[in-house]
C-alpha positions in Angstrom: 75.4 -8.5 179.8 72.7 -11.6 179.2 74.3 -14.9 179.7 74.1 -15.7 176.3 76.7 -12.6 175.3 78.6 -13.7 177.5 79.0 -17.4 175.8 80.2 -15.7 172.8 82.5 -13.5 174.1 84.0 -16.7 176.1 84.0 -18.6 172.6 85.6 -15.8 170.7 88.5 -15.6 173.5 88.6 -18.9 173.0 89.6 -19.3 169.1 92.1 -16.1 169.2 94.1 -17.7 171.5 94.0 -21.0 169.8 95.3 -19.4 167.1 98.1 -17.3 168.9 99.4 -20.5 170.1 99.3 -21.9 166.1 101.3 -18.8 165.3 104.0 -19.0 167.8 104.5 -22.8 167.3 105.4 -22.8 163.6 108.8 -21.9 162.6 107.2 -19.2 159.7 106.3 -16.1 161.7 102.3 -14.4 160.9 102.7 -12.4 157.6 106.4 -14.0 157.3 105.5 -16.0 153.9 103.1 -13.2 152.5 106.9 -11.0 152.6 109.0 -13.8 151.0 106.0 -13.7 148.2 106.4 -9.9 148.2 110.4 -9.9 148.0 110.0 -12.6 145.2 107.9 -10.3 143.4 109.9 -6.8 143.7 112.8 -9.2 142.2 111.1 -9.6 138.9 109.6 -6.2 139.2 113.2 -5.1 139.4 115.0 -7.3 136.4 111.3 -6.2 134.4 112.4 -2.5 135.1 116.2 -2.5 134.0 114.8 -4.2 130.5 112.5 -2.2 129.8 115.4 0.8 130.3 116.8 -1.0 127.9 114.8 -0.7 125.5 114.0 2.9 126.3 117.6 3.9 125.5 117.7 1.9 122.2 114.7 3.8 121.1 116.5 7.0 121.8 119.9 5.9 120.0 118.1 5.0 117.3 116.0 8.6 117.3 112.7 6.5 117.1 109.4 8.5 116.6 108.4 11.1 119.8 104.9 8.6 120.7 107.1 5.6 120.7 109.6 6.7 123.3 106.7 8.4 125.1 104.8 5.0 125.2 107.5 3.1 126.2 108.7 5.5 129.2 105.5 5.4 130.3 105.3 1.5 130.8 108.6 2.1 132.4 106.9 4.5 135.0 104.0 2.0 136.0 107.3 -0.5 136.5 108.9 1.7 138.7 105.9 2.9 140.4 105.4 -0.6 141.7 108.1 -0.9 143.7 107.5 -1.4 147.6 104.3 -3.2 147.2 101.1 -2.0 148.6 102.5 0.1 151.4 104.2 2.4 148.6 101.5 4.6 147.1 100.8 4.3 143.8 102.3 6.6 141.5 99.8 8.3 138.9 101.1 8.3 135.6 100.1 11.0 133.5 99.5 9.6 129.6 97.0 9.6 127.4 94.9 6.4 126.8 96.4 4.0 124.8 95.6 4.3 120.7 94.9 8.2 121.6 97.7 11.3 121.2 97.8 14.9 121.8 98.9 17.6 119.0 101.5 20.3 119.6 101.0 23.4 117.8 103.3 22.5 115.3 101.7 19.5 114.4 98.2 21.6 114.4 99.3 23.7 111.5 99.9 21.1 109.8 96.7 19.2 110.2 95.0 22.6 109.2 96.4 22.5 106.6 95.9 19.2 105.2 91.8 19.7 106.3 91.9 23.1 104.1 93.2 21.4 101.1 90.7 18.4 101.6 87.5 20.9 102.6 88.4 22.8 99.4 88.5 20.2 97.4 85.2 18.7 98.6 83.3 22.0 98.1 85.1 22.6 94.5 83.1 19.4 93.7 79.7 20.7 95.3 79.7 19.0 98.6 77.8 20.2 101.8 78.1 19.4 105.0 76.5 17.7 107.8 77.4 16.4 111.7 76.1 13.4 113.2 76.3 12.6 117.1 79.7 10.6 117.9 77.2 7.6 119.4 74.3 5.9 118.0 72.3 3.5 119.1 73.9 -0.3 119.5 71.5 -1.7 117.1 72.1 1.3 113.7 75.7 0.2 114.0 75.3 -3.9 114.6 75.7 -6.1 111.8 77.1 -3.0 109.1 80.5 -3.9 109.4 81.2 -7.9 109.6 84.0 -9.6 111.5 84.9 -5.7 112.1 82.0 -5.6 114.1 83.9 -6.5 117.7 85.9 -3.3 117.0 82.9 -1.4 118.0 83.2 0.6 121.2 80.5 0.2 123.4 79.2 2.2 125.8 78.2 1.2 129.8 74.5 0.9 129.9 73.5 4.0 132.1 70.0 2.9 132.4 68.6 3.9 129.5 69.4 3.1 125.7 72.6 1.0 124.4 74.9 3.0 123.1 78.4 2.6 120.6 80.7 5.5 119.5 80.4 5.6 116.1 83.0 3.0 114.2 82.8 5.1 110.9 80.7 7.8 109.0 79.0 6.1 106.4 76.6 4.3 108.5 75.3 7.4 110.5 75.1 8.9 107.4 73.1 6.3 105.8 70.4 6.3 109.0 70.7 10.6 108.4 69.3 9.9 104.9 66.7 7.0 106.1 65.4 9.3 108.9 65.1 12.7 107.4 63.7 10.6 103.8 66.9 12.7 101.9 67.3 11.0 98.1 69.5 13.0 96.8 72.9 14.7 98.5 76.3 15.4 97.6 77.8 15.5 101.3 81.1 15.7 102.6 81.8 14.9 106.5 84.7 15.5 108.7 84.7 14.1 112.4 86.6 11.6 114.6 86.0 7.8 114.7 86.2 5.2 117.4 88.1 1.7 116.9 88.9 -0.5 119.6 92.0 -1.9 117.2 95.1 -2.8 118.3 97.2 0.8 117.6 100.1 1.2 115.7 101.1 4.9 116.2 104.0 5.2 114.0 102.0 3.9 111.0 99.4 6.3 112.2 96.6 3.9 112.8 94.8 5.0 116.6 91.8 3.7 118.4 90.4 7.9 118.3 90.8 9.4 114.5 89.5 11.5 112.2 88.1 10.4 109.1 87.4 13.0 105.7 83.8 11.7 104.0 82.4 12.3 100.6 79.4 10.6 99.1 77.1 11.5 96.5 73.5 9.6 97.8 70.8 9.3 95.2 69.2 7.6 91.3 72.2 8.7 88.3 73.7 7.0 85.5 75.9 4.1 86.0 79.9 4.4 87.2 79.3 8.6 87.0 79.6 9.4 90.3 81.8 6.9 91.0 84.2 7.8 88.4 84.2 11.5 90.0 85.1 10.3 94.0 88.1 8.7 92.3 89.1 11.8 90.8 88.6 13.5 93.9 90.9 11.3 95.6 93.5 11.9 92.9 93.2 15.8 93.0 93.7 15.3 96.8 96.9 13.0 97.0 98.6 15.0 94.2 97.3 18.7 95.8 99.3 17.0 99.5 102.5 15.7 97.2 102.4 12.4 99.5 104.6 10.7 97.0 104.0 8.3 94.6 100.2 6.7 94.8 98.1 4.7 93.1 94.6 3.6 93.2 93.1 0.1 93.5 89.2 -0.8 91.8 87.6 -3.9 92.0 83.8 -4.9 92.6 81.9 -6.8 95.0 79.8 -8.6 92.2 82.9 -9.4 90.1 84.4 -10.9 93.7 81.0 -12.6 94.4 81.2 -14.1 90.9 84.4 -14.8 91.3 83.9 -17.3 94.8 81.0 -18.9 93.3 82.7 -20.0 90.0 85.6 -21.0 92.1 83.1 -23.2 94.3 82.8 -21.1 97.6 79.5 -22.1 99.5 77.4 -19.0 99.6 77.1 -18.8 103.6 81.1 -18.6 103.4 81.2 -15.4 100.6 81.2 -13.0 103.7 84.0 -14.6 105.5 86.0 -15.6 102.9 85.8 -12.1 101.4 87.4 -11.2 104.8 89.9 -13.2 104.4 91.2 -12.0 100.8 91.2 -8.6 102.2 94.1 -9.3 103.9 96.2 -9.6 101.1 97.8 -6.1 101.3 99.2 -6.9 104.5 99.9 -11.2 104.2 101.3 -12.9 101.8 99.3 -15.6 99.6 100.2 -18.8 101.7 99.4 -17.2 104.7 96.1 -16.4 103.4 95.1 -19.5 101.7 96.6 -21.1 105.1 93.7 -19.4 106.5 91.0 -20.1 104.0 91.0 -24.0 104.1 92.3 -24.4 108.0 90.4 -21.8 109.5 87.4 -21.2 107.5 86.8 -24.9 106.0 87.6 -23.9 102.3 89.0 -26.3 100.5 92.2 -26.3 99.0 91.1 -26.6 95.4 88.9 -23.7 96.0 91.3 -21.7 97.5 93.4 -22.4 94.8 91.1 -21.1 91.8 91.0 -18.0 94.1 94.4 -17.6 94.4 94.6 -18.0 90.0 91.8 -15.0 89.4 93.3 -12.6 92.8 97.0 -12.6 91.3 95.6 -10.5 88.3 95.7 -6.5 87.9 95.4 -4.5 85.1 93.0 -1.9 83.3 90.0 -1.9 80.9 91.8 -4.7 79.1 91.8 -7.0 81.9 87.9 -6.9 82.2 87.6 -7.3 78.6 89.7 -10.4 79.1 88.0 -11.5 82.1 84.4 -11.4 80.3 85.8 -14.0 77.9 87.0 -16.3 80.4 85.0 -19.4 80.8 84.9 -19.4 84.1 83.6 -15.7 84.9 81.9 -15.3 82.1 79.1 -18.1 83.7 78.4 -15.8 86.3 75.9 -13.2 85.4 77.1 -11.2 88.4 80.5 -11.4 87.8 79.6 -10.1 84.3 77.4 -6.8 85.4 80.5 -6.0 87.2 83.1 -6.4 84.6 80.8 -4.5 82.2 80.7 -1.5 85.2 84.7 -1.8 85.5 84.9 -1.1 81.7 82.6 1.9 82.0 84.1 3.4 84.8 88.2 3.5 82.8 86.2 4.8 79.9 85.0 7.9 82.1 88.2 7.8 84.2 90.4 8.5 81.5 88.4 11.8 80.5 89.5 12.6 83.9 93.1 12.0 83.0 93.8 9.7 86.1 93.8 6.3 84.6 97.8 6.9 84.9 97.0 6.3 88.8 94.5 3.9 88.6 94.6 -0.1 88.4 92.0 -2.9 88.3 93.0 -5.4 91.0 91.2 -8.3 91.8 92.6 -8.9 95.3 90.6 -5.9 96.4 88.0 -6.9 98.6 87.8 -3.7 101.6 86.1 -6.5 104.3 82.8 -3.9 105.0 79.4 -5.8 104.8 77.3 -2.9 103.5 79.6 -2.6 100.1 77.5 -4.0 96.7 79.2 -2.6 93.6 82.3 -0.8 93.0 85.0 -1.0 95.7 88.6 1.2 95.6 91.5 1.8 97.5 94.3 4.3 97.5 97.8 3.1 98.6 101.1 5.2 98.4 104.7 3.2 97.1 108.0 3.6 98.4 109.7 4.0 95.0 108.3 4.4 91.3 104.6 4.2 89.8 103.8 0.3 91.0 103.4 -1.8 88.1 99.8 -2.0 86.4 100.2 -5.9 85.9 102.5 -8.6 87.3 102.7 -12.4 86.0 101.6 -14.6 88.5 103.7 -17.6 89.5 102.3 -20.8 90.9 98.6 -19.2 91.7 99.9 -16.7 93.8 100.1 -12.7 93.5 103.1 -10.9 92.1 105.7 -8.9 93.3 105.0 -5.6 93.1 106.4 -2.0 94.6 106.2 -1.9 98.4 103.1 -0.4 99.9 103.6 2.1 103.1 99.8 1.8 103.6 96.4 2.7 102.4 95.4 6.1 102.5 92.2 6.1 101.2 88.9 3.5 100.5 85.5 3.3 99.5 82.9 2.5 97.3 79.3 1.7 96.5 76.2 1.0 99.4 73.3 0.7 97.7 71.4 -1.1 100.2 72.4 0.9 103.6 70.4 3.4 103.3 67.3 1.0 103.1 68.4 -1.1 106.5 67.2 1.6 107.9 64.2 2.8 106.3 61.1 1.3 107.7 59.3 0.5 104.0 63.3 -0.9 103.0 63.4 2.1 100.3 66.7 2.0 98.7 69.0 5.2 97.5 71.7 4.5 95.8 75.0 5.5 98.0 79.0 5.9 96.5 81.9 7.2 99.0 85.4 7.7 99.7 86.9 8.3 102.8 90.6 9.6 103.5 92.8 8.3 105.8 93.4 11.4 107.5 95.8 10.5 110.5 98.3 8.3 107.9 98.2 11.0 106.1 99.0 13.5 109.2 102.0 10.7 109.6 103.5 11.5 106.3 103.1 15.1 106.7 104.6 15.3 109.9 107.6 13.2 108.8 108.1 15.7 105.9 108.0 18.1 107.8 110.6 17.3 110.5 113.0 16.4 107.5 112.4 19.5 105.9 114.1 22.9 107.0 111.2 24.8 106.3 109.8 26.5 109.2 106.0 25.8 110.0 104.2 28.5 111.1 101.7 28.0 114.5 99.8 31.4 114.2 98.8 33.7 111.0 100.0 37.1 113.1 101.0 39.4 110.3 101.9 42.0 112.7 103.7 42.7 116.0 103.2 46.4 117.9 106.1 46.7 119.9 107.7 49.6 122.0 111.2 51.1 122.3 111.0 52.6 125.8 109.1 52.1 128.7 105.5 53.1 129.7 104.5 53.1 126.1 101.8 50.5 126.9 98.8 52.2 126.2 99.8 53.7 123.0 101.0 49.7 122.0 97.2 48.5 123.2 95.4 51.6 121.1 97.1 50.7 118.4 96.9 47.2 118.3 92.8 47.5 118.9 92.9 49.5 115.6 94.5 47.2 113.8 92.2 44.7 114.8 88.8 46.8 114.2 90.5 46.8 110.7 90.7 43.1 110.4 94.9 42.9 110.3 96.1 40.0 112.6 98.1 41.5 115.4 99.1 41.2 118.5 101.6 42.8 121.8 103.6 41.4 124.3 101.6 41.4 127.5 104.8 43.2 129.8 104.3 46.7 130.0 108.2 47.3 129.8 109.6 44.3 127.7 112.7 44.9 126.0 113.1 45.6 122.5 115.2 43.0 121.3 112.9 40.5 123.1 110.1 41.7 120.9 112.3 41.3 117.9 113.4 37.7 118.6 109.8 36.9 119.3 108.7 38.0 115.7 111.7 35.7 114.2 110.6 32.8 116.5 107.1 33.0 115.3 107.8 34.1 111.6 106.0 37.3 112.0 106.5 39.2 108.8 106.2 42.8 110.5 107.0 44.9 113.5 105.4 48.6 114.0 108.0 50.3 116.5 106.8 52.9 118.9 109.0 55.4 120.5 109.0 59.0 122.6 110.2 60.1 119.1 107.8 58.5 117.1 104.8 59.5 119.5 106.1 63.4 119.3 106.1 63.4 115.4 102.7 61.2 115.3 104.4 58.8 113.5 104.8 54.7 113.5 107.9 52.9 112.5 107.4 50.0 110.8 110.1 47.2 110.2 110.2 44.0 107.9 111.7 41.8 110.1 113.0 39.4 107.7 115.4 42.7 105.7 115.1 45.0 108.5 113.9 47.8 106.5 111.9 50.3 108.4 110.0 53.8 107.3 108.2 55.8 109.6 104.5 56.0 108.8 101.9 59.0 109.7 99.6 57.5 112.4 96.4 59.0 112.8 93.4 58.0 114.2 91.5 57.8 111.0 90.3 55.1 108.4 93.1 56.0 106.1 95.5 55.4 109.3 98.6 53.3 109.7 95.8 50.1 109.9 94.6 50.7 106.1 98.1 50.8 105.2 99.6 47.9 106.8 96.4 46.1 105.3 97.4 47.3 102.0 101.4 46.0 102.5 99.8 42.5 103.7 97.9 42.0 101.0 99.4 44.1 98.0 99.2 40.3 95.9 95.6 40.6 96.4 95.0 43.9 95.5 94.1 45.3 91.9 96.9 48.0 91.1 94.7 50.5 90.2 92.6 50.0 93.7 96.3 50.5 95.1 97.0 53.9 93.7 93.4 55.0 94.4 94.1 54.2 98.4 97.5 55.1 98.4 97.0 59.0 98.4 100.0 60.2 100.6 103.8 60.0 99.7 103.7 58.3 103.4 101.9 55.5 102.7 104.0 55.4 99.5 106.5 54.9 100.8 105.3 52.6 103.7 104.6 49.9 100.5 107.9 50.7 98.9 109.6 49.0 102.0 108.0 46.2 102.4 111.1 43.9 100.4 108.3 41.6 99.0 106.6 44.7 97.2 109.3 45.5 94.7 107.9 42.9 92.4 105.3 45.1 92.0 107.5 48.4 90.9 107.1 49.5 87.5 103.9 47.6 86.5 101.5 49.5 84.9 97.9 50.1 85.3 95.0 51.4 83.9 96.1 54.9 85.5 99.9 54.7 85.0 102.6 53.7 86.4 103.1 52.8 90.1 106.0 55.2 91.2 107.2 53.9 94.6 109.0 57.1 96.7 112.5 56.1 98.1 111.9 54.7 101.4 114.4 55.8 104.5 116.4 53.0 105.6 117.8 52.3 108.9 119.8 49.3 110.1 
């Protein structure tokens, strides 16, 4: 060792000693203070943890909604998983992320459902489809969306372009039309959307949701296509039986006009636009309140807006509105009117007007709207009111909204933020609210006694003795090859009351039966398991087997009579219809060939 490692190691003794001796003079052993801090701590941790159980029990008195509780336990968990302080391990707590949920089965059926009725809606008005990639570049999806624009999730630069997850569909679709030079499309998209927005899960607003798109992109006559995305929203809402609904139209110009008549600064239109979109969800003085305090309006201003937003009608209120003095100075204001008239005139050769209301408090916040702007809202109780009289400036009572469940309206200039020569095409959308829409389903559907079906298995193969597997798989496989949804327990010996119960639990309309019997006279049984009818049916392994007749007893409501009597060409398969309970609406019809004459069918119960 040099003499200069040893000086340090002298030095180093040195101050640990020094600092031994500090420790043992003071009254407040080492680590001592750190513990009373720590003790302090678990104390609040403690009192934090029995409120918060509180709260989780109130929930569950009052039967709150399955993601409340679950959020609220969860919280609960990271409480109690703090307790003991760092030499505790932490306790993982499995959730999903917040704003985010999983779907049960259940739940899934019912979603399917409600994208079916929307997908065939969409296509009965001509719609393809496209995908777009769930990010885009930071800069297609900057400045599109206003003060909505810090809702955009952003993505951790990885070293190579700055990416967002998309924050809706129009915009991708509008740089899809800009890249590919598309000017004409009618389009529908399906696909989640990312919000970072603070979730409300019972109202069925989440930070990950789907959203249902359809636009019509290109050059046509005015308020046409426009007039037809409302009445696609109208077909949907009353195909889903939601409850009572109605539709809100305004127009950016009219709103626009409206601002600078009422002496709005043009730099502020944007913002104060904003503002009045919050209407639906704040009453007037909370709004104006915001308008001259936060966004320098002044009150005079504000007050002129409050006047012209507190009005709602139809095509009579725009007539009205393009004789008022005011209004009728701005030349944008009037274009718009003049639209709104047009559109009720083709909405009510639709038959929809009943649903449909011009409301000036309309303003859907979105930067990239420039003509007609709508809403759909559902009411808690009886068609809202067309028109309300306004009392002191401010907007009038009307039925309670439970929330929007549908928006949109007219972009012509998107398409050409993106196009490198700024060439417009003329854009007009609506977008469902999908995952509201799931809300009131869902609700419905746990009120209801109606059983909801998870799978679409029209048929169970089970067995009424053991080691009768192989027979249950060969003839399962041919009911698949003949495109009949089937399917087997996977026990080779399971009992035969199990397999019943299983086709009640699931709602599975059929059971074919094999037995040692069965198998010696080459026969099937087949029971409906809702009457417990059964007949035995000749199984053979050919194309006129027991598979084309269970496909002809599934689908008999599908099937031309006269196609039925053709196929059914043994008294077996006769009589294999006849017992299916549902079938006996079908006895006695005629046909081009006669009448059906169904053979009596052997019962056993």
């Amino acid at each position: 060792m040099t003499t200069e490692e040893e000086e340090v190691l002298r030095v180093s003794v040195s101050v640990l000693h020094h600092h031994s001796k500090l420790a043992d003079s003071c009254c407040v052993r080492p680590g001592e203070f750190n513990q009373n801090n720590t003790m302090e701590d678990k104390a609040q941790i403690q009192e934090a943890i029995k409120t918060q159980g509180e709260v989780v029990r109130k929930l569950k008195s009052e039967k709150a909604s399955k993601e409340q509780i679950d959020e609220e336990v969860a919280k609960l968990l990271e409480l109690k998983a703090k307790i003991g302080g760092d030499e505790v391990k932490h306790q993982f707590v499995l959730k999903t992320a917040k704003g985010t949920r999983d779907y049960n089965p259940k739940q899934m059926a019912i979603r399917e459902k409600v994208f079916n009725t929307i997908i065939s809606c969409f296509k009965r008005h001509g719609a393809e489809t496209i995908d777009t990639p769930v990010f885009e570049l930071k800069e297609t999806l900057t400045g599109k969306y206003g003060e909505d624009s810090k809702l955009i999730y952003d993505l951790k630069d990885q070293g190579g372009e700055l990416l967002s997850l998309r924050y809706d569909l129009t915009v991708p679709f509008a740089r899809y039309l800009a890249m590919n030079k598309i000017t004409n499309i009618k389009r529908y998209h399906i696909a989640k959307v990312y919000r970072r927005d603070n979730p409300a899960m019972t109202r069925g607003r989440y930070r990950e949701f789907y959203q249902c798109d359809f636009d019509i992109a290109g050059q046509y006559d005015a308020m046409i296509p426009d007039a037809e995305c409302l009445k696609i929203v109208y077909e949907i809402l009353s195909e889903l039986d939601l409850g009572d609904f109605r539709i809100k139209v305004n127009d950016r110009r009219i709103l626009d006009g409206m601002f600078a008549v009422c002496g709005v600064p043009d730099d502020k239109f944007r913002t104060i636009c904003s503002t009045v979109d919050k209407l639906d969800k704040l009453p007037w003085e909370e709004v104006k309140k915001e308008m001259v305090n936060e966004k320098g309006l002044s009150e005079e201003a504000a007050d002129q807006i409050g006047e012209y937003v507190s009005m709602q009608g139809g095509m009579d209120l725009a007539e009205r509105l393009l004789q008022d003095p005011k209004m009728s100075q701005s030349k944008q204001a009037c274009a718009g009117l003049s639209d709104i008239k047009l559109l009720f005139s083709y909405l009510q050769l639709f038959q929809v007007t009943d649903k449909v209301v011009f409301d000036l408090s309309l303003a859907r916040g979105l930067d990239y709207y420039t003509g007609i702007i709508y809403e759909a809202v559902l009411t808690q109780a009886g068609v809202a009111p067309v028109c309300t009289e306004a009392q002191n400036g401010a907007p009038g009572e009307e039925s309670v909204s439970v929330g929007s469940v549908a928006g949109g309206g007219r972009y012509d200039g998107l398409v050409g933020m993106f196009d490198p020569k700024g060439r417009k095409v003329p854009c007009v959308g609506v977008s469902i609210g999908i995952e509201r829409v799931f809300s009131i389903m869902e609700q419905k559907a746990e009120a209801s006694a109606e059983k909801v079906r998870t799978t679409e298995v029209q048929v169970m193969v089970a067995s009424a003795q053991k080691n009768l597997m192989e027979e249950k798989l060969k003839l399962v496989s041919e009911l698949w090859n003949a495109g009949i949804k089937a399917e087997v327990m996977y026990k080779k010996n399971p009992k035969l009351l199990s397999q019943l119960q299983h086709c009640e639990e699931s709602g599975i309309p059929l059971v074919a039966i094999l037995g040692e019997q069965e198998l010696k006279d080459g026969v099937v049984k087949l029971r409906v398991v809702a009457t417990r009818d059964e007949v035995r049916s000749r199984h053979t392994h050919t194309p006129r087997s027991t598979s084309s007749v269970l496909f002809l007893t599934l689908n008999y409501k599908q099937t031309p009579v006269h196609l039925m009597e053709t196929l059914m060409n043994t008294k077996t398969q006769r009589r294999l219809i006849a017992c299916h309970s549902s079938f006996k609406d079908l006895q006695g019809r005629k046909s081009p060939r006669g009448r059906i004459k169904c053979a009596q069918m052997k019962s056993s119960k």
